[in-house]
C-alpha positions as CSV (number, residue, x, y, z in Angstrom):
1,X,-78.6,37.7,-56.9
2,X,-79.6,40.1,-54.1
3,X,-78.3,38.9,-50.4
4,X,-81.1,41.7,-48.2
5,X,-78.9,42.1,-44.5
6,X,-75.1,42.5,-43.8
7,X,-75.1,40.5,-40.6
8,X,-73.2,37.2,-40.3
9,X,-76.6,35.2,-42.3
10,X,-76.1,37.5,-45.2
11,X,-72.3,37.3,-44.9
12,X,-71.9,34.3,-45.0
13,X,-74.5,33.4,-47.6
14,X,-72.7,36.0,-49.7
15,X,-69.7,34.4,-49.6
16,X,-70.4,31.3,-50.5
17,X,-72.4,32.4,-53.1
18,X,-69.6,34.4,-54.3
19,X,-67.2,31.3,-54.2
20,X,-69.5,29.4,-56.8
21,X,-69.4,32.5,-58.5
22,X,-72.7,34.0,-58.4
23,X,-72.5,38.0,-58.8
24,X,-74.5,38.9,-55.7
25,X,-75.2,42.9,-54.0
26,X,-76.0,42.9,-50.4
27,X,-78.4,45.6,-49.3
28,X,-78.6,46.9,-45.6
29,X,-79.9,49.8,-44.2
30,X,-77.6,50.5,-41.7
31,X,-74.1,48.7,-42.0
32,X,-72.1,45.8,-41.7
33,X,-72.5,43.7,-38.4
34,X,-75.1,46.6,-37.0
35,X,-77.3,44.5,-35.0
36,X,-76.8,41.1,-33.3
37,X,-73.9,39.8,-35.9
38,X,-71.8,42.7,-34.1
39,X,-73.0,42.8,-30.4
40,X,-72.9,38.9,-29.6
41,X,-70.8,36.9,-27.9
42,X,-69.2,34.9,-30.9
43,X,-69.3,31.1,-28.7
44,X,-68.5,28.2,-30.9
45,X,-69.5,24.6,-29.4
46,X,-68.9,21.7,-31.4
47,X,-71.6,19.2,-29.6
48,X,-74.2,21.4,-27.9
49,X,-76.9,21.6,-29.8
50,X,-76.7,17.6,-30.5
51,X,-80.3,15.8,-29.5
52,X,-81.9,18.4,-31.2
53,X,-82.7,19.4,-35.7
54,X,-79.8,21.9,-35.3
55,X,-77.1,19.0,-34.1
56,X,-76.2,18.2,-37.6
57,X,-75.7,22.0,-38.8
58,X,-74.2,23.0,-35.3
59,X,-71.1,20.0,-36.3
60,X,-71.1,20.9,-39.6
61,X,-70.6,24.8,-39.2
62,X,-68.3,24.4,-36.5
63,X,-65.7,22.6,-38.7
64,X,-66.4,25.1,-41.1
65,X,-65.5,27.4,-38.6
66,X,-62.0,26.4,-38.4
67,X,-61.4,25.7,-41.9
68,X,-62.5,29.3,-42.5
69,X,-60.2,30.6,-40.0
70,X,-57.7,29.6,-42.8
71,X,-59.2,30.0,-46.1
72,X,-60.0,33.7,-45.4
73,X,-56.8,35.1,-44.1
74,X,-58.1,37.5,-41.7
75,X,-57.5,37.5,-37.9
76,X,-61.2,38.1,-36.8
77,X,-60.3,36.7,-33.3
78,X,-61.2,32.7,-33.9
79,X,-59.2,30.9,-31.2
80,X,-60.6,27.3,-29.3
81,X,-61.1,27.5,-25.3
82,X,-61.8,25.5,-22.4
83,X,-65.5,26.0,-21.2
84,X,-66.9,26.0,-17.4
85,X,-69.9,26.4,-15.5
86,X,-69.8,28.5,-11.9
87,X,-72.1,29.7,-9.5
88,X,-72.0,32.9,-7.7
89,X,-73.7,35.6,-5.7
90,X,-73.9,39.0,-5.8
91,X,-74.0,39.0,-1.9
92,X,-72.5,36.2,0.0
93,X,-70.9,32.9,-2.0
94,X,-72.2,29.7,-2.5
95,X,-71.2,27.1,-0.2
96,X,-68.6,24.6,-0.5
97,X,-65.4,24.7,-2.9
98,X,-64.5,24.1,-6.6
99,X,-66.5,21.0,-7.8
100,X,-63.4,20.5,-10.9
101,X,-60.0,22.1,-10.7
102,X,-60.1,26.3,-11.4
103,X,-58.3,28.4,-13.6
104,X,-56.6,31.0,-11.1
105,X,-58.0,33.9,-12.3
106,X,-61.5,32.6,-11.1
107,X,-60.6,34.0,-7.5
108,X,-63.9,35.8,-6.3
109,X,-66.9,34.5,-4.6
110,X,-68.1,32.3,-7.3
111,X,-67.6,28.6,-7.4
112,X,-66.8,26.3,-11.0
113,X,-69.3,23.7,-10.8
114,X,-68.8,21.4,-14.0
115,X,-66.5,21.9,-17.1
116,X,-68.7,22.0,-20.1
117,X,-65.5,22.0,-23.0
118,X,-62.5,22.0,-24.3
119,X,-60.2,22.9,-26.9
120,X,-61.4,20.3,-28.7
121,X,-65.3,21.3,-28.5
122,X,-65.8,25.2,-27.6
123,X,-64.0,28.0,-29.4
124,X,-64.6,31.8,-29.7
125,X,-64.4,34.1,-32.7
126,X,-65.2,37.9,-32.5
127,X,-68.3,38.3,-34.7
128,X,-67.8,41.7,-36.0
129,X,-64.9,41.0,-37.5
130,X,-66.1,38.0,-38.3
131,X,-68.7,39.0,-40.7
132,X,-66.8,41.6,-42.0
133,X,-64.1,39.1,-43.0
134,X,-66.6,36.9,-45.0
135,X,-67.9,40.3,-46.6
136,X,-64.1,41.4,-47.8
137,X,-63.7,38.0,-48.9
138,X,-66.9,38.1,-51.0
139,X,-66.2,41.3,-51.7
140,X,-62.9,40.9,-53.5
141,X,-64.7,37.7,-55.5
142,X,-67.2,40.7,-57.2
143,X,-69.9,41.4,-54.4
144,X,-71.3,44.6,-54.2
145,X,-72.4,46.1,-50.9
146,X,-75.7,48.4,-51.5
147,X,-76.6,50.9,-48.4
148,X,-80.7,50.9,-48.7
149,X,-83.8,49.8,-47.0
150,X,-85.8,47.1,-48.3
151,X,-89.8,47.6,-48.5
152,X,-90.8,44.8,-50.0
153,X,-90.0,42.1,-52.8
154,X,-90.7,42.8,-56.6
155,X,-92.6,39.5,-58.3
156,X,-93.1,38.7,-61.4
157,X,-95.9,35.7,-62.6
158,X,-95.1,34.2,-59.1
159,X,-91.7,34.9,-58.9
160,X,-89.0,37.0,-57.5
161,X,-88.0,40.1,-59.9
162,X,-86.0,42.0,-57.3
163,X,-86.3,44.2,-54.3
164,X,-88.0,47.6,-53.8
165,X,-86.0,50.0,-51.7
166,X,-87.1,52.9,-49.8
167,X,-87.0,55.9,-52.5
168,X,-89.4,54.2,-55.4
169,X,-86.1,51.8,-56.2
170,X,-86.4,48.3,-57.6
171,X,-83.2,46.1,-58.0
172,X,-83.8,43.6,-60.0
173,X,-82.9,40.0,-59.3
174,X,-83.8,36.4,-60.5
175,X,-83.4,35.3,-56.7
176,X,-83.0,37.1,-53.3
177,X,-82.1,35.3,-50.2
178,X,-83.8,37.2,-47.1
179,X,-81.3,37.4,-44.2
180,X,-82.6,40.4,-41.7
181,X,-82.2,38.5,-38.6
182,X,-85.7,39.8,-36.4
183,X,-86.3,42.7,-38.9
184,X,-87.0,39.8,-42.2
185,X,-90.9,39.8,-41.6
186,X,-91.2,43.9,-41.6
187,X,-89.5,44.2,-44.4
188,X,-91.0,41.6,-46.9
189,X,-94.7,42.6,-47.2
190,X,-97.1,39.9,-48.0
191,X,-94.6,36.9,-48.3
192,X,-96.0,33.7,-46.5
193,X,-93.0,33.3,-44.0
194,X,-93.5,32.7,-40.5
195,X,-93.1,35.3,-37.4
196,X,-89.6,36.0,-36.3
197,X,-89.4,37.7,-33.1
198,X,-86.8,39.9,-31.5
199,X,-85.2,38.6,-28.1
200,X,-83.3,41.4,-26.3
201,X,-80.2,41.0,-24.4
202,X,-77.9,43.2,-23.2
203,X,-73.7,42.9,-22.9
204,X,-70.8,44.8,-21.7
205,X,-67.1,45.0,-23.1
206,X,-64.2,45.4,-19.9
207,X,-60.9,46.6,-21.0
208,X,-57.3,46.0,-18.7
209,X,-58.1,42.4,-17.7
210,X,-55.4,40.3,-18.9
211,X,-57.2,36.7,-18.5
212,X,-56.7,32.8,-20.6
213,X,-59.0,31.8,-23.5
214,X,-61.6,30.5,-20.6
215,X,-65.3,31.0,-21.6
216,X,-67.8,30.9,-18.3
217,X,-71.8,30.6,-18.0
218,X,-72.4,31.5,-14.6
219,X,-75.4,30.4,-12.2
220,X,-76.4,33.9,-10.9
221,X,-78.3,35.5,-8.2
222,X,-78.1,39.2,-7.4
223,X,-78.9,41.1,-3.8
224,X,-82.6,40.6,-4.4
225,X,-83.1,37.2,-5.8
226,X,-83.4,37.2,-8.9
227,X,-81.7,34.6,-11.3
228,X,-79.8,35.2,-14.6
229,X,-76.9,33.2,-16.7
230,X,-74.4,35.8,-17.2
231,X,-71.8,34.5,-20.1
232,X,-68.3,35.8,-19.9
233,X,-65.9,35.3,-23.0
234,X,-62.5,36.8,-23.0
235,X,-61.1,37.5,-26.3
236,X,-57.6,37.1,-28.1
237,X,-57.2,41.2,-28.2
238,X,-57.4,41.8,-24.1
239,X,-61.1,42.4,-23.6
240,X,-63.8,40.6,-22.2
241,X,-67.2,40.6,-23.3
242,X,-70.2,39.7,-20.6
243,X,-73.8,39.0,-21.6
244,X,-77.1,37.7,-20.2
245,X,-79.2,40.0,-19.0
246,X,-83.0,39.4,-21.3
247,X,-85.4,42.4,-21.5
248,X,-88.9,42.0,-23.2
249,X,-88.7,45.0,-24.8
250,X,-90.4,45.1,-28.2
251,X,-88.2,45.1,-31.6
252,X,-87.9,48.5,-32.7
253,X,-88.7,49.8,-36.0
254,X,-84.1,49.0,-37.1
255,X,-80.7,48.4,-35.2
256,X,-80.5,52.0,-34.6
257,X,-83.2,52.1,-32.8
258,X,-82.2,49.5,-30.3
259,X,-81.8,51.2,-26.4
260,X,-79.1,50.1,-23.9
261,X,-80.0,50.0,-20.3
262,X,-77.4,51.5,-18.4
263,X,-78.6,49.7,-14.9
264,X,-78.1,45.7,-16.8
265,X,-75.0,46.7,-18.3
266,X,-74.2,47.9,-15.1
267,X,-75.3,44.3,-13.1
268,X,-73.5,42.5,-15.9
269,X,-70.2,44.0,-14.8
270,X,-71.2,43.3,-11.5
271,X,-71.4,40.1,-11.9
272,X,-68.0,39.3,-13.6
273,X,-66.8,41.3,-10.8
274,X,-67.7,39.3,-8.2
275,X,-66.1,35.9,-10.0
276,X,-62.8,37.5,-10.3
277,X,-60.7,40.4,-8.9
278,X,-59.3,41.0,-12.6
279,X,-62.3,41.8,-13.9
280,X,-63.9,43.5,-10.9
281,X,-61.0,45.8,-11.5
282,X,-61.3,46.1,-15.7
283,X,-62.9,49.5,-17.1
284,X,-66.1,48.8,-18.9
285,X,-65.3,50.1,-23.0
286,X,-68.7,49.5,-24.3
287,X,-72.3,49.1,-23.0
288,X,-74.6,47.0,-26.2
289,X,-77.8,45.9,-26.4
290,X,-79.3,43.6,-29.7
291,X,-82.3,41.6,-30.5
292,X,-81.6,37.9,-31.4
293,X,-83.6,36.5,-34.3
294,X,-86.3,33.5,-32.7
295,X,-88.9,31.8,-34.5
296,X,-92.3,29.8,-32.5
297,X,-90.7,26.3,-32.6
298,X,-86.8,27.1,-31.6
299,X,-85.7,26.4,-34.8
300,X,-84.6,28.7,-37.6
301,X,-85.8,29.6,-41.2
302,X,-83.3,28.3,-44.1
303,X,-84.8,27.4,-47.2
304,X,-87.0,28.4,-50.1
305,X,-89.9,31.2,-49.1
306,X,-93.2,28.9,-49.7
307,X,-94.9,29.6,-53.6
308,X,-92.0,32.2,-54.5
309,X,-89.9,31.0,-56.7
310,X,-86.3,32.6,-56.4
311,X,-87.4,33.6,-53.1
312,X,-85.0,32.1,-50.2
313,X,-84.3,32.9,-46.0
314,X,-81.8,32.4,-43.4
315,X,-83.2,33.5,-40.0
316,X,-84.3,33.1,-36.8
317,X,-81.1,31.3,-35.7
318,X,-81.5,32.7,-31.7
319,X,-78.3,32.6,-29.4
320,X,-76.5,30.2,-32.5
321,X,-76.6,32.4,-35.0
322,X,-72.7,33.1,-35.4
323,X,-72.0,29.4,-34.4
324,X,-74.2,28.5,-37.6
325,X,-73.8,30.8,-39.9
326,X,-71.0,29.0,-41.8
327,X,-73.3,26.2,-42.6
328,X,-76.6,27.7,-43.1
329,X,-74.3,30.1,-45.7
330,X,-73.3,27.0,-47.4
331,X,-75.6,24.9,-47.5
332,X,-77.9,27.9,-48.6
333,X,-75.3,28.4,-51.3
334,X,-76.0,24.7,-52.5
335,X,-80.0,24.8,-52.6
336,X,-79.2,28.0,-54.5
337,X,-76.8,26.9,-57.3
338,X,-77.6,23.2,-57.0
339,X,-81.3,22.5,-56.4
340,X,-80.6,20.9,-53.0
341,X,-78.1,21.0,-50.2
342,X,-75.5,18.3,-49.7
343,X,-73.5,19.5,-46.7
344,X,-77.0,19.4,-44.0
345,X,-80.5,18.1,-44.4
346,X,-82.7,21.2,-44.2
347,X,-85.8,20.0,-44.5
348,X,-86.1,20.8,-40.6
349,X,-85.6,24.5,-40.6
350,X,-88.0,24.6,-43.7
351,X,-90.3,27.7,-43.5
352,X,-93.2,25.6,-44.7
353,X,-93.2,23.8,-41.3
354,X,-94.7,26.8,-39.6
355,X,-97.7,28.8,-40.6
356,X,-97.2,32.0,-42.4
357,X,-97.3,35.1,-40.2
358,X,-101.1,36.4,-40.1
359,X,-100.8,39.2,-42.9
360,X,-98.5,37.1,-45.0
């Protein structure tokens, strides 16, 4: 069994593979966590995705979640939090007071509007280590980690025989699962599996800001008008990571590729600035940008690749692609070894549901 990506899709596919176990290889070009799985914000919400297909999964992988927290022996940062909503300015504040009682720390020029979760519903984990957990843990039940670049799958009489690497390579496989986050459609050829596009964001890290497990999205305007959600999640190990500034920018040919603006990473620290003197004061570590995995209808890609036997994807997951990636690993697992999934109906994130890309 070949796993193609080593971000937090391919992880946890891997792993759970591995625990029914399934000898599997990942391949990635690049490394572990490279791309989104290690540049994200790692939010967990229990009930936000509920009224839409991904409500189910979202429950589902967020129990998961925690019971992994345990089972994999690893402190990778998982911790719950209490959630809130604020408003702020990058000149001036909004007007009135706090709508719901503030943490103290929150003593800038933005206002907390609502309180969007608990301990109970949100909770955090630190997706680098994260995915890298669920590798080791793979890892020391046989899988094999395999740097290469995928050009394309191998089939035989309609079927998956392997994958073909850069170099003239084929590693052969009775099944391949792709997981490449926005990168899957380059690298597959002529398989009929819809477009997955490449959303760009950008994010800071601040270091020396000593703040509570208190996630924030922010209503934000800067000097000249314009409007973004910064999110701000503070992490068990002392630093905060900000994110939310989108760029169009198109998806470059891999993660090392990817270009970091300096003047949004430097808005982004602005911003946290301006909601709190502890973090207007914190030294910005590490300026990231990533491209998050998004398919035409919202929804992601888990199932079997349409006429390829052996052929399977888990993709397009957008900004809930750590939150689910317990689940979609699982339940992959199950339609893998089993024939069908038990833990989630999947028959919404089927790739059949779209059109193929044009080419595929």
């Amino acid at each position: 069994m070949i796993v193609c990506g080593a971000g937090v899709m391919g992880a946890s596919v891997a792993y759970f593979l591995a625990r029914r176990g399934v000898g599997v290889t990942v391949v990635e070009r690049s490394g572990v966590a490279c791309a989104a799985s290690g540049k994200s914000g790692g939010f967990l919400a229990l009930d936000w995705c509920d009224g839409s297909p991904l409500g189910p999964l979202a429950r589902k992988s967020f129990a998961l979640h925690a019971e992994l927290a345990k089972q994999l022996g690893t402190d990778y940062g998982y911790r719950r939090m209490d959630t809130f909503m604020m408003s702020a300015r990058e000149r001036g504040a909004p007007t009135g007071g706090h709508r719901v009682p503030a943490p103290h720390w929150l003593d800038g020029a933005g206002v907390v509007t609502a309180a969007l979760g608990t301990t109970e519903t949100t909770a955090q984990v630190t997706p680098a280590r994260f995915t890298a957990a669920l590798l080791d843990a793979a890892h020391a039940r046989g899988t094999k980690l395999r740097i290469g670049l995928v050009e394309g799958i191998a089939r035989r009489d309609g079927a998956v025989g392997g994958v073909m690497l850069n170099g003239g390579e084929t590693l052969d496989a009775d099944a391949v699962v792709l997981a490449m986050g926005p990168w899957t459609g380059r690298a597959v050829g002529r398989l009929p599996l819809p477009s997955v596009y490449g959303l760009k964001g950008y994010s800071v890290t601040l270091a020396g800001a000593d703040v509570p497990a208190h996630a924030l999205f922010v209503d934000y305007r800067t000097a000249d008008g314009r409007a973004f959600e910064p999110e701000i999640f503070p992490r068990p190990d002392g630093e905060v990571y900000v994110c939310g500034m989108a760029d169009p920018a198109p998806l470059p040919d891999s993660p090392d590729g990817v270009e970091v603006s300096e003047v949004s990473c430097a808005t982004l620290a602005r911003a946290a600035g301006r909601v709190s003197s502890t973090l207007a004061a914190a030294r910005i570590t590490r300026r990231q940008a990533c491209y998050r995995p998004v398919t035409d209808d919202g929804l992601p890609l888990i199932g079997s690749v349409p006429g390829v036997a052996g052929a399977y994807v888990a993709t397009g997951h957008g900004p809930w692609g750590i939150l689910n990636a317990p689940a979609t690993g699982l339940a992959l697992a199950e339609l893998i070894t089993e024939g069908a999934a038990s833990l989630v109906d999947l028959r919404p994130f089927d790739p059949a549901r779209l059109p193929a890309a044009r080419g595929g």
